[in-house]
C-alpha positions as CSV (number, residue, x, y, z in Angstrom):
1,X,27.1,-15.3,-43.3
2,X,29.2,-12.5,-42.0
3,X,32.5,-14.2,-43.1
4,X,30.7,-14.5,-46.9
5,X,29.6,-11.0,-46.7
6,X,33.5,-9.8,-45.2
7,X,34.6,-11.3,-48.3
8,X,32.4,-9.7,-51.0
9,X,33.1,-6.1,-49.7
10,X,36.6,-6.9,-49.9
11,X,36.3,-7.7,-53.4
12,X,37.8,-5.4,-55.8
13,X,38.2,-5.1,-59.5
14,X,40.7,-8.2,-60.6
15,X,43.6,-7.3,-62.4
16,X,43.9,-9.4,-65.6
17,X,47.1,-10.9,-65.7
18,X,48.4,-13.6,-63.6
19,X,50.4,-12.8,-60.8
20,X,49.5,-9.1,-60.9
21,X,49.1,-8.1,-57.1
22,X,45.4,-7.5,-55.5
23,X,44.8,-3.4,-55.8
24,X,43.8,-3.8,-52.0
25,X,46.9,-5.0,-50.8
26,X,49.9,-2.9,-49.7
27,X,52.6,-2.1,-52.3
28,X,55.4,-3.9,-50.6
29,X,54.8,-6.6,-48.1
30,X,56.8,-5.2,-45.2
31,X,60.5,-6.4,-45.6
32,X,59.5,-8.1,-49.0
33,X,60.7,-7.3,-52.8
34,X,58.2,-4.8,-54.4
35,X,55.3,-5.9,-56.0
36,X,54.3,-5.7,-59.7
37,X,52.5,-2.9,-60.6
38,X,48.8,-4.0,-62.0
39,X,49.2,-4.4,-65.7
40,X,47.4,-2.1,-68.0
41,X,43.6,-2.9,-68.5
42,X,42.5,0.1,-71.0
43,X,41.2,3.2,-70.8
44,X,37.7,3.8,-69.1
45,X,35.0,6.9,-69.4
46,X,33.6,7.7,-66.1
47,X,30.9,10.1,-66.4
48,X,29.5,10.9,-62.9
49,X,28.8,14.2,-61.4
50,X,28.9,13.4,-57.4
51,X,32.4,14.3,-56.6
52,X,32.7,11.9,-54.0
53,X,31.4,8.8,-56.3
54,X,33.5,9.9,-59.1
55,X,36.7,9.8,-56.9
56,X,35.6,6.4,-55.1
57,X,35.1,5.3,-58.4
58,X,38.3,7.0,-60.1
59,X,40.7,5.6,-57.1
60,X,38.7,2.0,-57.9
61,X,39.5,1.8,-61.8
62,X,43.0,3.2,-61.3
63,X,44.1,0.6,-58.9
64,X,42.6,-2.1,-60.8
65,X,44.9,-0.6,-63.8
66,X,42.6,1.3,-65.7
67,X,43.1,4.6,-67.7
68,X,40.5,6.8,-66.4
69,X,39.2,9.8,-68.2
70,X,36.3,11.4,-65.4
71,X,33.8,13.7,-66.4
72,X,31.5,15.3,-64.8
73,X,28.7,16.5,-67.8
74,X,27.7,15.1,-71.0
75,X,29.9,18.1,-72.8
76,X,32.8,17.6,-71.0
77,X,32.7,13.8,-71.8
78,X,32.5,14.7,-75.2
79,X,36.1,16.3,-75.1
80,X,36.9,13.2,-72.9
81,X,36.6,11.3,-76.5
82,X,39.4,12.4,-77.9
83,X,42.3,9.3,-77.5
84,X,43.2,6.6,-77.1
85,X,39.7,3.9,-77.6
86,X,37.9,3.3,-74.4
87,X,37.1,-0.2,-72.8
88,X,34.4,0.8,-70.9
89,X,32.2,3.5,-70.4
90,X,30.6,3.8,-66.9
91,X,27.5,6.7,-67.3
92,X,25.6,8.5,-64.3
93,X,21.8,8.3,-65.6
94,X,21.2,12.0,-64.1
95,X,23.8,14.3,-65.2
96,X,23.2,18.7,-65.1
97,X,23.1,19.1,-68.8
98,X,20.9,15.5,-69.6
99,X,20.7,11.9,-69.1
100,X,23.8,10.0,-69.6
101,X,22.2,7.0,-71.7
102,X,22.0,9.4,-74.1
103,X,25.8,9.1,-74.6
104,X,25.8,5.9,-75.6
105,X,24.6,7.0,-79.4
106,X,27.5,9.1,-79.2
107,X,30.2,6.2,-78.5
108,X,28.3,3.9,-81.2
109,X,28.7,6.4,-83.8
110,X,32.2,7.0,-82.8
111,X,34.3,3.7,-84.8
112,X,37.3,4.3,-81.6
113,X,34.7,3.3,-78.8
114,X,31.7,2.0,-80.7
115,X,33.0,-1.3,-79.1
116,X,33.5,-0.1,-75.8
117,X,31.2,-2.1,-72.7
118,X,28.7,0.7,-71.5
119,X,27.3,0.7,-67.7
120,X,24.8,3.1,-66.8
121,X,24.3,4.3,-63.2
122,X,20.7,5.5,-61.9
123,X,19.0,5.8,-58.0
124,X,15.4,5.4,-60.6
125,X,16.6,1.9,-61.5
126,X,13.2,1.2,-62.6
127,X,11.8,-1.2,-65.7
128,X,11.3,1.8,-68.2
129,X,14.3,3.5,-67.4
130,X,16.3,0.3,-67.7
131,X,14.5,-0.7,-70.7
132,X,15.6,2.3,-72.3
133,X,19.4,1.8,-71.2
134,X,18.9,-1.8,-72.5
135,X,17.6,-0.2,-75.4
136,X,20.3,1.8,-76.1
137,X,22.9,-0.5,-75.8
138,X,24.1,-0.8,-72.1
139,X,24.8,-4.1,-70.8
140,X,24.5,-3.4,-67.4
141,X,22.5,-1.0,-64.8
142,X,23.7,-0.2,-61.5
143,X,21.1,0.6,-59.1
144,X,23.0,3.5,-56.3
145,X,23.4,3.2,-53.9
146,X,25.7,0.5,-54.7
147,X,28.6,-1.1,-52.3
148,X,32.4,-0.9,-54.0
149,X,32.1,-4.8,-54.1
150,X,29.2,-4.5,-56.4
151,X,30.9,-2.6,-58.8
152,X,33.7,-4.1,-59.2
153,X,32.2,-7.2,-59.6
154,X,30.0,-5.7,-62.3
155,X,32.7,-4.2,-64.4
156,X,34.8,-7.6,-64.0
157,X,31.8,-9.4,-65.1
158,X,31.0,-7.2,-67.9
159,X,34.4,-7.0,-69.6
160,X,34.7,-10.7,-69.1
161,X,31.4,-11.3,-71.1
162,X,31.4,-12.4,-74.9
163,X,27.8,-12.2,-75.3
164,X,26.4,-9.5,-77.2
165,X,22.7,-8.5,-76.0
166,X,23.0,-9.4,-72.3
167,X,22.0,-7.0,-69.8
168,X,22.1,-6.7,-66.3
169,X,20.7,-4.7,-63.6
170,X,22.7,-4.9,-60.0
């Protein structure tokens, strides 16, 4: 049980492409050639404003390959729109200036990220307020606190996914 529980908190977010080094490991093997950096994975909105969870979260996506664009209030993740399209959007629930499933109408309406995977973040993980992200057209929830491991195997599992209308609550 310990060894199965070591090896989910180890987990982190999978880079895509084959042969593209684990994020956790070192950058060089000592006395070995240099590794491949982790190939590009696309550009991510975080919107979260705990400063600590944002950077966790930042240094998480970034390793993993992603382009991350942080924000820490709905208005500022407004001017975080402008770009390239985004992948995923991850959105803190309880934000200074609103909720942050109220972003997602924002992203539909937008044709650059109306595609783009949305996971909504909440400590009030309860049936109406996930029904309402459901609603709105997240396809997951994540319940804080949450472990690293849990994330990234949420955002793996969610940009892996081909099935419009799931929705998940970790």
């Amino acid at each position: 049980m310990q060894e199965q529980r070591a090896a989910l908190d180890r987990r982190q977010l999978s880079p895509r492409a084959p042969g593209a080094r684990d994020p956790t490991s070192p950058a060089r093997p000592p006395g070995g050639p240099p590794s491949a950096p982790v190939p590009p994975r696309g550009r991510v909105l975080l919107l979260e404003d705990e400063p600590l969870i944002s950077r966790m979260l930042v240094r998480l996506l970034q390793r993993a390959g992603f382009e991350v664009s942080a924000a820490a209030s709905l208005r500022a993740a407004a001017e975080a729109l402008d770009g390239d399209p985004l992948q995923l959007a991850i959105l803190d629930e309880i934000l200074p200036d609103g909720a942050g499933s109220s972003f997602i109408a924002r992203l539909r309406a937008d044709p650059r990220h109306a595609e783009a995977r949305v996971v909504c973040c909440t400590g009030n993980a309860i049936p109406a307020v996930t029904g309402r992200m459901r609603e709105l057209g997240a396809q997951a929830c994540l319940s804080k606190p949450f472990a690293p491991a849990a994330f990234a195997g949420l955002i793996d599992d969610c940009l892996a996914e081909d099935l419009p209308g799931t929705f998940r609550v970790v």
